[in-house]
N, C-alpha and C positions, 0 to 999 in steps of 0.2 A: 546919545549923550549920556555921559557916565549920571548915578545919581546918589547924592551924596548919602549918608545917613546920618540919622537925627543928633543935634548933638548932646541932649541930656543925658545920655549914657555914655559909657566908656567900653575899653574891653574886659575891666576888672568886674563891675558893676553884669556884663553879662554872662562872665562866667560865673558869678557867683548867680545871677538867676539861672542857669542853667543844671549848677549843682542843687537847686533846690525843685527842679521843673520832675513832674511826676510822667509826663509825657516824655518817650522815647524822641518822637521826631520833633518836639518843639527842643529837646535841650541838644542834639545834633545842629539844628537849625541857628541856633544863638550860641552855640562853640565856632559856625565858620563864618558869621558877622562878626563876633571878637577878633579871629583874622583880619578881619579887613578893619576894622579900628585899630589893630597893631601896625598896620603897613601893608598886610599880604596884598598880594592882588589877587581879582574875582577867581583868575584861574585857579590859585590855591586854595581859596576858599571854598569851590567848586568842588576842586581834589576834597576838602575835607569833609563836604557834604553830601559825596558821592553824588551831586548830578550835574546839569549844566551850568554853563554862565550864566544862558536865560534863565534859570529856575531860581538862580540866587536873586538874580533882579529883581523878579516879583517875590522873593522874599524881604529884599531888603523896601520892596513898595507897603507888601503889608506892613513890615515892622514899622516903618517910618509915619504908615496908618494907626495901626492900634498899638503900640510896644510889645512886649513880648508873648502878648496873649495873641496877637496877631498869627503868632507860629502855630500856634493849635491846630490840627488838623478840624476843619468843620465839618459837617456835615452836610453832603448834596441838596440842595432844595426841591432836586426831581421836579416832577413836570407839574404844571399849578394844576388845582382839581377841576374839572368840565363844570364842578354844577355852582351856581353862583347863591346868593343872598335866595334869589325867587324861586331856585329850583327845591332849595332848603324849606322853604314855608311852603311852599304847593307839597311835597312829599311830606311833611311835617300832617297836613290838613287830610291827604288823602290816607294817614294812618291812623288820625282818629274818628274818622268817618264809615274806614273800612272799604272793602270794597263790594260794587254789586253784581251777586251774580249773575243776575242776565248780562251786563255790561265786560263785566271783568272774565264772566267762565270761574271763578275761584268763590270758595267762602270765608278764607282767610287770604294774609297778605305772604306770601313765601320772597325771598330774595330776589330769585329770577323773575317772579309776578312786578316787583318793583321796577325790576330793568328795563322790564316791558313796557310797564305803564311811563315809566319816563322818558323810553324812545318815542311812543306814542304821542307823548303829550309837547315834549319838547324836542323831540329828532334829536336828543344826547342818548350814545352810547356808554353804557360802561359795566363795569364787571360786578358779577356779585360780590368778590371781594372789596371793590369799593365803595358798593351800597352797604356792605356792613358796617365797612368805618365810618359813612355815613350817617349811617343810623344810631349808634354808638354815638359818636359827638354831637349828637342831637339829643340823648339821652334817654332814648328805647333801649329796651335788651325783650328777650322772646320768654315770656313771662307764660306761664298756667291763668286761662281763666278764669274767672271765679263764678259758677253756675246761678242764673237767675231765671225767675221764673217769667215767664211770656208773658202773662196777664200780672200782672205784680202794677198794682195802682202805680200813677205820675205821682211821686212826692212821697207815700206812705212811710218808706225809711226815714227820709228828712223830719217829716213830721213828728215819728214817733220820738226819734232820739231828744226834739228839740223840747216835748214837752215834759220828757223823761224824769226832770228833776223836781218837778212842779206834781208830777203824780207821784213820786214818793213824798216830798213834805203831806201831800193830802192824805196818805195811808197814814205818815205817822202820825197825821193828827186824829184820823176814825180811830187809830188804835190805842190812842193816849198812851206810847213811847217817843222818846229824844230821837231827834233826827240822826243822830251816831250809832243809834241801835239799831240803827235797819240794815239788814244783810240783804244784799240784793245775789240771787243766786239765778243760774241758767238751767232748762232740763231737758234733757233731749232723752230718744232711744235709739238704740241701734243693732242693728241683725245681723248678727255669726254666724258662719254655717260650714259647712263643710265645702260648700262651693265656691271656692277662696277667692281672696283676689291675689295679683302676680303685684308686684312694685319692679321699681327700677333700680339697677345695679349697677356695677362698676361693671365692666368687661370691656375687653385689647377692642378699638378701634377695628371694623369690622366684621367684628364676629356678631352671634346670634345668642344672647346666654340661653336656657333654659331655665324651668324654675318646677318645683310638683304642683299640680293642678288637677281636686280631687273634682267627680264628677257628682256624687252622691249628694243628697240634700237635706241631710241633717241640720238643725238650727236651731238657735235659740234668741233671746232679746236682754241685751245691756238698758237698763234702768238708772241711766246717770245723771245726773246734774251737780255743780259744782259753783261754791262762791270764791270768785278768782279773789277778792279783796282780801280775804281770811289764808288763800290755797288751801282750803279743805272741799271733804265733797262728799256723796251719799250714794250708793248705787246697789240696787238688784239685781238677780240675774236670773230671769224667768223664762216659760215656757211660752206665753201669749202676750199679744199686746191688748189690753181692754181692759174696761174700769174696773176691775178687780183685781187688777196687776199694778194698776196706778195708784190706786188708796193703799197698797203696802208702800209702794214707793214715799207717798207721801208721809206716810208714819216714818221710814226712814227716815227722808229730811228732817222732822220735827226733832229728831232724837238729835239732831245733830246742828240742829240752831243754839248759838249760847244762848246761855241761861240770861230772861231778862233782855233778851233780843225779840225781833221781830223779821220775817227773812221774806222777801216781794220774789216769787218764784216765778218767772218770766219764763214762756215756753208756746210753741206753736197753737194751730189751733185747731189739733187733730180729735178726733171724737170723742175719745176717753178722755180727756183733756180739758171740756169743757161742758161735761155732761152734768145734770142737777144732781146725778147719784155719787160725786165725789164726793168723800167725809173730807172735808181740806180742816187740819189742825188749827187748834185759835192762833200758833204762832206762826201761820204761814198765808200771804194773802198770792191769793193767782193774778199775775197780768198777763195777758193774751198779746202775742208778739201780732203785728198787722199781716193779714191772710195772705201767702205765697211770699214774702219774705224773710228765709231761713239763713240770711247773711249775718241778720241780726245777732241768730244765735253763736255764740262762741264754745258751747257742746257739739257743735259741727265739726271744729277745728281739734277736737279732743278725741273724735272718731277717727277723725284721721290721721294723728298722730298715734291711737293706738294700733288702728291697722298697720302702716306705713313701716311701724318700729317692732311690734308685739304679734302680732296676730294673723299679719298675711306671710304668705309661702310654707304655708305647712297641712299636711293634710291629716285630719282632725280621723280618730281612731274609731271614736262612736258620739252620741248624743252628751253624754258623761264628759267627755274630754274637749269637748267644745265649751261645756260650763266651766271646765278645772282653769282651760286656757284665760277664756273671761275673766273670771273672779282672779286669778294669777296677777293679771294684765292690770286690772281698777286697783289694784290692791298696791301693785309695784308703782301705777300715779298718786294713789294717793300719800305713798313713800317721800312723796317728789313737793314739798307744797310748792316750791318753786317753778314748778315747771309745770304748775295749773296758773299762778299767775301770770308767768309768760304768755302761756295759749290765751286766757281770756279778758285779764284783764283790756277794756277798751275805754277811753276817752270820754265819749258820749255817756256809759253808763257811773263809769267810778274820777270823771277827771274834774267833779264841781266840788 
């Protein structure tokens, strides 16, 4: 049975959507229904469509369905996905859990590990490719760790950060300065040496780059700490690490606390560090970050951006050239105050 078409349009009305249609086959497709709103019959409208009768039919079924958006070519729906609501939350759970290895064989989770475990658990096949987009619309992506320590207390971070703002109102009040003068600054060290580290490059899809990688063990120690609030910062660049490398440091900072300030230098709680032989300046009070929690520190994230960018893939000439690179390096962040507050600024310490 012939079927009609809709009759809120005409053949004027579709030639003119058709002069405006951005899509090739939808404005083909409503030039040879306008035929058939003029008189033509299917055959010529067929002819002008270049295909069958049947294919005008089901054009003239979509149009008479949606108008002339109906002519859009869509999109396949392809075949619906294997894993349903519960295979989504079981693999959702079994990635923040991880996996064990005596159970699993693996320490981490790899794509194929996941296909496995899901044929195992549910007898659903499927590709790694589609455990990726999986994973993806779930809203994982294959992220860097971030190193913590084994014995690192239950709670210790929570703890510390919560009571963070309550122990500096209490310095400023031993120290009788305004709560706006206290500089809260971070201080870490960190080791140069000629025994480099390699980073990661651009290189073609299958290949292997290389990079220089000296063998020798020349070294030295960066003496940094920095107040992301301000982007300023203080740094030496020494031979040793021990209390008499730290009391210059700490004269450093003092020099570079404003005038009329007060600066809470927050830092691990390594030996020199916390020994009774530091001279600590009247304008600098020590807080001790909680033992085996180096996450805290945001001088972490400051190592690593200068190795990352400054300081790895090269190999250092002598003990002298290890220093020049250092001091080069703190000298060209401290260029940057922007881009100490980006690394350190955090929440907990500066968002009250």
């Amino acid at each position: 049975m012939p079927i009609a078409l809709r009759a809120d349009f005409d053949a004027r009305s579709m030639r003119v959507a058709a002069k405006r249609a951005k899509d090739a086959a939808q404005a083909r497709r409503l030039l040879a229904l306008a035929a058939i709103y003029e008189g033509a019959s299917r055959s010529k409208a067929a002819e002008i469509g270049g295909v069958t009768r049947q294919i005008v039919r089901d054009w003239v079924v979509r149009f008479n369905a949606d108008g002339p958006e109906g002519l859009i070519n869509r999109k396949a729906p392809g075949q619906p996905s294997r894993l349903n609501d519960a295979h989504r939350a079981a693999l959702a759970t079994a990635i923040e859990s991880g996996p064990i290895p005596a159970a699993h064989g693996v320490v981490r989770w790899r794509l194929v590990d996941l296909c496995q475990w899901m044929f195992e658990e549910f007898r659903v096949t499927i590709a790694k490719q589609t455990m990726s987009r999986e994973l993806r619309a779930l809203g994982y992506r294959k992220l860097s760790a971030r190193p913590k320590h084994h014995a690192q207390a239950e709670g210790a971070i929570e703890d510390f950060k919560k009571g963070f703002p309550a122990r500096l109102e209490e310095i400023a009040r031993e120290k009788g300065v305004a709560a706006d003068k206290i500089e809260v600054w971070f201080e870490d060290e960190a080791r140069i040496g000629q025994k480099n580290k390699i980073t990661r490059r651009w290189a073609k899809k299958g290949t292997r780059p290389s990079a220089p990688h000296d063998q020798r063990t020349a070294s030295t120690y960066i003496f940094g700490a920095i107040c992301p609030k301000d982007g300023k910062g203080a740094a030496l660049v020494l031979p040793k690490c021990d209390t008499f490398a730290m009391n210059l440091h700490l004269e450093e900072i003092a020099k570079n606390v404003a005038p009329g300030a007060h600066a809470v230098l927050i830092l691990d709680q390594a030996g020199w560090h916390t020994t009774d032989k530091l001279a600590v300046p009247a304008n600098i009070t020590i807080l001790p970050l909680p033992p085996k929690c180096p996450e805290l520190n945001p001088a972490e994230n400051v190592w690593q951006f200068l190795r990352d960018n400054w300081l790895s893939n090269r190999v250092f000439k002598s003990y002298d050239d290890v220093v020049d690179h250092c001091c080069h390096a703190w000298n060209k962040l401290i260029d940057q105050p922007w881009r100490i507050m980006s690394i350190g600024l955090r929440d907990w310490a500066h968002g009250f």
